[in-house]
C-alpha positions in Angstrom: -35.8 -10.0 29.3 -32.1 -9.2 30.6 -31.6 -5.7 31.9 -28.4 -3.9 30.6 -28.7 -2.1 34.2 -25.6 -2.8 36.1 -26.5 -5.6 38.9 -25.8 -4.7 43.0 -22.3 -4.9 44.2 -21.3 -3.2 40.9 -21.3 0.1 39.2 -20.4 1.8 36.2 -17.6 4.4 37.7 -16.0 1.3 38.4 -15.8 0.8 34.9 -13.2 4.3 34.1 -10.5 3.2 36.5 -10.3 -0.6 35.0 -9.9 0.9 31.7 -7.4 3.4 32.7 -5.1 0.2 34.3 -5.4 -1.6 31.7 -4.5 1.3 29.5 -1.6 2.4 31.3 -0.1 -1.0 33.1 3.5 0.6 33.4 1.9 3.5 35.2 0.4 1.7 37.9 3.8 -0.6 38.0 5.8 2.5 38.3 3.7 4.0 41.2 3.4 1.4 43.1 6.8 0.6 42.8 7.1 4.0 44.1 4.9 3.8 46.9 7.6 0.5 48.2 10.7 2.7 47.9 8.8 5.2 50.3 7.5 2.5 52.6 10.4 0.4 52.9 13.7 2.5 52.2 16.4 1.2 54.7 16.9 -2.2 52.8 16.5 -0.8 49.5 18.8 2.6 50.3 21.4 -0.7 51.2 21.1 -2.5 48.1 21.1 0.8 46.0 24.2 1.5 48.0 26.3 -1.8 47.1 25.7 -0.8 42.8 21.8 -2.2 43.0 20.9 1.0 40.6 23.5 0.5 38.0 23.0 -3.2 38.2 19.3 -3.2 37.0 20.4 -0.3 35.1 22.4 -2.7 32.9 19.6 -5.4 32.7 16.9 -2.9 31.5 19.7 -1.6 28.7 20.3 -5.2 27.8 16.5 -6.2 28.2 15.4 -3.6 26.1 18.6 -3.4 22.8 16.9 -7.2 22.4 14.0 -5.5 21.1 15.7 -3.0 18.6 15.7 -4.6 15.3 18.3 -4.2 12.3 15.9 -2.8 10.2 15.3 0.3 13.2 19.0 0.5 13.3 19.1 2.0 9.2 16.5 4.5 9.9 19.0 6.4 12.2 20.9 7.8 9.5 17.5 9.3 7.7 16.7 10.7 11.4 20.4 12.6 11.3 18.8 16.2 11.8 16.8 15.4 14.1 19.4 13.4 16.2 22.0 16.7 15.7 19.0 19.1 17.1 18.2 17.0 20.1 21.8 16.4 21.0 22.6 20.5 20.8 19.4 21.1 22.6 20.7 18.6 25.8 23.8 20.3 25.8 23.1 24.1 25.4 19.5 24.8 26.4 19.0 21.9 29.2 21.8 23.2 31.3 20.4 26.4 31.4 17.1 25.6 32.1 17.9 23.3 35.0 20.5 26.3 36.2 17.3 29.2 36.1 14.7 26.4 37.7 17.2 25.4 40.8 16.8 29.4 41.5 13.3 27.8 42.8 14.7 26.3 45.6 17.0 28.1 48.4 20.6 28.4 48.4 22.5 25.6 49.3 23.0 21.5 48.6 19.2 20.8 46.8 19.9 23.9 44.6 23.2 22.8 43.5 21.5 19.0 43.0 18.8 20.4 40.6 21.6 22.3 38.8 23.1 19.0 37.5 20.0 17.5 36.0 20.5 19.8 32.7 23.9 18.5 32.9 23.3 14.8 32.5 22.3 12.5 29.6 18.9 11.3 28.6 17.6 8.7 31.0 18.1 5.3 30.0 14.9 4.4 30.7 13.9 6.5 28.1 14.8 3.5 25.6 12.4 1.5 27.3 9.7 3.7 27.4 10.2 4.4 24.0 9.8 0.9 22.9 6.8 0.4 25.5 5.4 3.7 23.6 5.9 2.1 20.2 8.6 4.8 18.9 11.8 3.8 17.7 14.1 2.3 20.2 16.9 2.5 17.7 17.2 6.4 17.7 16.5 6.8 21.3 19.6 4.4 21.6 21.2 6.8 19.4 20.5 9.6 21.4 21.3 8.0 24.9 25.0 7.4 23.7 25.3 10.8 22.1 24.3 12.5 24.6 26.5 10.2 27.2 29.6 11.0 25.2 28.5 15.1 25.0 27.7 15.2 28.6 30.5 13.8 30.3 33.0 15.4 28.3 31.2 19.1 28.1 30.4 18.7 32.4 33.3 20.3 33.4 33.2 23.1 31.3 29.5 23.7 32.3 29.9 23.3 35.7 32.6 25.9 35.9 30.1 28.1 34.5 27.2 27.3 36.8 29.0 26.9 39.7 33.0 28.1 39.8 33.6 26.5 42.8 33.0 23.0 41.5 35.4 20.3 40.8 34.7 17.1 38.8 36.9 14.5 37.1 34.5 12.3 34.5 36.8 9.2 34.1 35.1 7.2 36.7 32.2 8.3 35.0 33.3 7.2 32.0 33.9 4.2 33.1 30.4 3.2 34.8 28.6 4.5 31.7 31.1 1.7 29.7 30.3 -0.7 32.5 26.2 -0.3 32.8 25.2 1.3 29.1 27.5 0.6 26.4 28.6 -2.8 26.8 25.1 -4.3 27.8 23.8 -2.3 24.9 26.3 -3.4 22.3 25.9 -7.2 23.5 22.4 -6.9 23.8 22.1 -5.8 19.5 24.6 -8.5 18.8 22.3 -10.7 20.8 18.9 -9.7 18.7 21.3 -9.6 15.6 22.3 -13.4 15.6 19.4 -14.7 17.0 16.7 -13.1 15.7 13.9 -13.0 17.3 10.3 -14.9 18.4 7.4 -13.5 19.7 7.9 -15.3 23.0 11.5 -14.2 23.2 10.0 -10.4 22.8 7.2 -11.2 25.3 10.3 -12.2 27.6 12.3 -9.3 27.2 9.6 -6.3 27.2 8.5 -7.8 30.5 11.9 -8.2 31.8 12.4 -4.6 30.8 9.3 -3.4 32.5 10.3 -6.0 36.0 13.3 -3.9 36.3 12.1 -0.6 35.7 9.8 -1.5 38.8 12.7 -2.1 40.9 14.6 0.9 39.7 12.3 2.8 40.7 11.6 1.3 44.2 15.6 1.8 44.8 15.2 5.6 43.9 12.3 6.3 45.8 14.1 4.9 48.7 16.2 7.5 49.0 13.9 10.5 48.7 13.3 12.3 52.5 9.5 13.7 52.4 10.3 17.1 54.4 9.4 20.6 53.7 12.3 21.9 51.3 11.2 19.4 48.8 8.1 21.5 47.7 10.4 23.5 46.3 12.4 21.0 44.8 9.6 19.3 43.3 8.4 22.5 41.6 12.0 22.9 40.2 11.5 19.1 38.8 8.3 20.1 37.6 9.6 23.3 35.5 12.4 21.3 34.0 10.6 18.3 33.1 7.6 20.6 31.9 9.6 22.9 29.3 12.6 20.0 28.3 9.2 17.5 27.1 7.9 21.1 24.7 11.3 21.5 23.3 11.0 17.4 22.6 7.6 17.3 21.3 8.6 20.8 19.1 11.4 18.9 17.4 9.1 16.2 16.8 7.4 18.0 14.2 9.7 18.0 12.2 9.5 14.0 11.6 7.4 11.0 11.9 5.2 10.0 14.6 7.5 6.7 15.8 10.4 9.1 15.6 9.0 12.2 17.4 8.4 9.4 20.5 11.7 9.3 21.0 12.9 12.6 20.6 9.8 13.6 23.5 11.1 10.8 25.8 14.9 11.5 25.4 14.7 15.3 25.5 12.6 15.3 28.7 14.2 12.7 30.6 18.0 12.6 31.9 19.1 10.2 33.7 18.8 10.8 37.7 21.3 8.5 38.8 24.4 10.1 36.6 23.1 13.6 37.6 23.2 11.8 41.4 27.1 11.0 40.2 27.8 14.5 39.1 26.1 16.1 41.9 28.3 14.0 44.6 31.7 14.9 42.6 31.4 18.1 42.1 29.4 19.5 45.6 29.5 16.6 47.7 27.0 13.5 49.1 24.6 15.8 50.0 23.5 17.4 46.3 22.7 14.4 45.2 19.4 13.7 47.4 16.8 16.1 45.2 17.9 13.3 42.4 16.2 10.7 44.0 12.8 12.4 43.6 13.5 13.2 40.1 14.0 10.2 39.5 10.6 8.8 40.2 8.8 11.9 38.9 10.7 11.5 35.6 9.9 7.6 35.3 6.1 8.4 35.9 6.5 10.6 33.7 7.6 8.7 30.9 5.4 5.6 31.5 2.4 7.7 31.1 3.8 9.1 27.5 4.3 5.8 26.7 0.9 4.4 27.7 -1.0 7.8 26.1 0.9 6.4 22.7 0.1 3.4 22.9 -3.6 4.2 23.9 -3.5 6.4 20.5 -2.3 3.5 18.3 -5.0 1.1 19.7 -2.5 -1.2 20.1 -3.0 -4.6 22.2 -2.4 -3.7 25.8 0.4 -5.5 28.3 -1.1 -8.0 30.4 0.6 -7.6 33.3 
């Protein structure tokens, strides 16, 4: 008779963390992408240097506006409130919260880099990982270029509030979010809208999607410096990221399950490497380092949303 016991060489905690990779493949992509960007950062800082970020950036918007379908694009008009409350919230509330948590850290260049994270638009990751979390790519589109357009033309304004000293023109800004979100956004739908799509083609591009996100986030982990003054910056990270995702999930009551996914996602993740941009312009090269750690905290953050979601559909896991 065959015992159900486990044989030698294996046992059953072994069992937990094998389900919890397969549960949460993006996770364990994202960390150990993480883990590279620490290990090996001068050739990665050099490619991140020479527009590696908002190259990949542009693939992963591309990569991931395949997947939105037509059909997602219609509900964004029945999502309107919800669209309006999470673009006011990014604009009035996120500022100020990322303003009181940079009080965390001491006075200086990391304060004035944390100050900008409230500042920036939702990540644009967050469109990824809302697809990956089986939400509705199509309104966290939405969001991503309202909260672009309110962002870079209310940062002045803000920062002269936060900070009177600071200076910042947005037109080059303006111009890279053209560059690396809107136009591979726009081709991408046009893509997905005259091709259609197979299941092979959406194999293709949600693994593309998920490729690059690696790499993004080996290039921003490059550029994080372990030392002491980061514990404070990190708990600063912590607080904004911790209060931004209940005012996401809050607003998510008021609507579907698929749609509150991306109003979490959006609400509780800007986009590091614009708040890098800002930081630089307005304070100088230096502000912009705490962004880097955000960065990957931010990412991990939002894979492990997406793979909790996921795990709560029961839907077929990502071989990776």
């Amino acid at each position: 008779m065959k015992s159900d016991r486990p044989t030698s060489g294996q046992s059953p905690s072994r069992s937990r963390p094998v389900r919890l990779v397969a549960a949460y493949p993006e996770l364990v992509l994202v960390l150990v992408a993480a883990g590279i960007g620490l290990a090996v950062g001068r050739p990665l800082r050099w490619l991140g240097a020479h527009q590696g970020i908002n190259v990949f950036l542009a693939v992963l918007v591309f990569a991931t506006a395949v997947t939105v379908s037509t059909d997602a694009l219609g509900g964004i008009l029945a999502s309107w409130r919800q669209l309006a409350a999470v673009l006011a919230a990014g604009v009035v509330v996120l500022p100020a919260l990322s303003w009181f948590a940079s009080r965390m850290v001491p006075a200086g260049s990391l304060r004035d880099g944390i100050t900008t994270i409230g500042i920036a638009p939702c990540e644009i990751a967050s469109v990824a990982t809302t697809a990956l979390a089986g939400g509705e790519p199509a309104l966290a589109a939405a969001v991503l270029i309202g909260s672009t357009a309110l962002s870079v033309s209310a940062a002045g304004a803000i920062l002269s509030l936060e900070a009177p000293g600071a200076h910042i023109h947005p037109g080059h800004i303006l111009v890279d979010l053209a560059v690396v979100v809107a136009l591979p956004l726009a081709v991408g739908l046009v893509v997905r809208a005259r091709a259609g799509t197979t299941p092979l083609r959406e194999v293709i591009a949600s693994r593309t999607a998920m490729g690059v996100l690696g790499v993004l986030v080996a290039l921003v982990a490059a550029e994080v410096h372990l030392e002491a003054a980061y514990f404070a910056v990190l708990g600063a990270i912590v607080v904004v990221v911790a209060v931004s995702a209940v005012i996401g999930a809050a607003l998510g009551r008021t609507t579907s399950p698929a749609r509150a996914v991306p109003l979490l996602l959006t609400m509780s993740m800007r986009d590091f490497a614009i708040a890098a941009g800002l930081a630089s312009a307005a304070f100088g090269p230096a502000a912009a380092a705490p962004l880097g750690l955000y960065g990957v905290v931010v990412i991990v953050w939002g894979t492990a949303v997406a793979g909790r979601f996921r795990a709560r559909r029961g839907a077929p896991q990502t071989q990776t």
